[in-house]
N, C-alpha and C positions, 0 to 999 in steps of 0.2 A: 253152273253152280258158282257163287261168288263167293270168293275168299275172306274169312272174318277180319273185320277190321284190326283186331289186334295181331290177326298175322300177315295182314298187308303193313302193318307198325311196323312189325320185325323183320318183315323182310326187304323195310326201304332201307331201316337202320343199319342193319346187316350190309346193304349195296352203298350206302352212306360210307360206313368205317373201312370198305373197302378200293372206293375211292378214294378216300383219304390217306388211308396207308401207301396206292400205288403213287399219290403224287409226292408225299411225301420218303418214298425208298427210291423210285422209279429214277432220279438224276444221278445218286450215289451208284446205285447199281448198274448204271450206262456207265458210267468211269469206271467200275472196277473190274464188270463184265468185258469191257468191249474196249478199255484202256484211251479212252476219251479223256482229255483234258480239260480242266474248266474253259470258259469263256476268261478273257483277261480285259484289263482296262486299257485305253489305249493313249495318251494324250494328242491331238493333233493342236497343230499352231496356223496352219494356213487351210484354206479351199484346196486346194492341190491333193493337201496326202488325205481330206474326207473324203476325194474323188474319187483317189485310187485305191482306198479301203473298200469303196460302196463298190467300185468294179471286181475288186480280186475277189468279195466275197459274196458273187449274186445268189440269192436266193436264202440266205441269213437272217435270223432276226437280228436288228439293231437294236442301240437304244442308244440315243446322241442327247447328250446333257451338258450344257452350256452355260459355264460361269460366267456371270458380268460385275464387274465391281460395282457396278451404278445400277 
C-alpha cells in the first residue's frame, strides 16, 4: 500500500527541518557537549610552516586561502 502523497509531503518536510536543525545545533553542541574548541585561523608566511601544519594535522579538513596583492 502506497502512502498519500500529502503524507509523503510531510514526512520529507518533517526529515527536511530535521536535518536542518542538526546541522545547524550539531557544531554548537560538539563544543559544549564535548568541550571542542573552534577551528582557528592560522597566518603562514613561508612553505615550511604550510608543511608542517599539513603533517601535524593529518587527517583534517583544511581550507588554505591565499591573498595576493596583484
Amino acid at each position: 500500500m502506497r502512502p498519500s502523497p500529502s503524507r509523503l509531503g510531510k514526512a520529507l518536510l518533517v526529515v527536511a527541518l530535521v536535518a536542518v536543525a542538526a546541522f545547524a545545533v550539531g557544531p554548537t553542541a560538539e563544543r559544549k557537549l564535548l568541550g571542542k574548541a573552534p577551528p582557528s585561523v592560522t597566518t603562514i608566511s613561508d612553505v615550511g610552516q604550510l608543511a608542517a601544519a599539513v603533517d601535524r594535522d593529518t587527517g583534517a579538513p583544511r581550507l588554505v586561502v591565499i591573498f595576493s596583492p596583484t
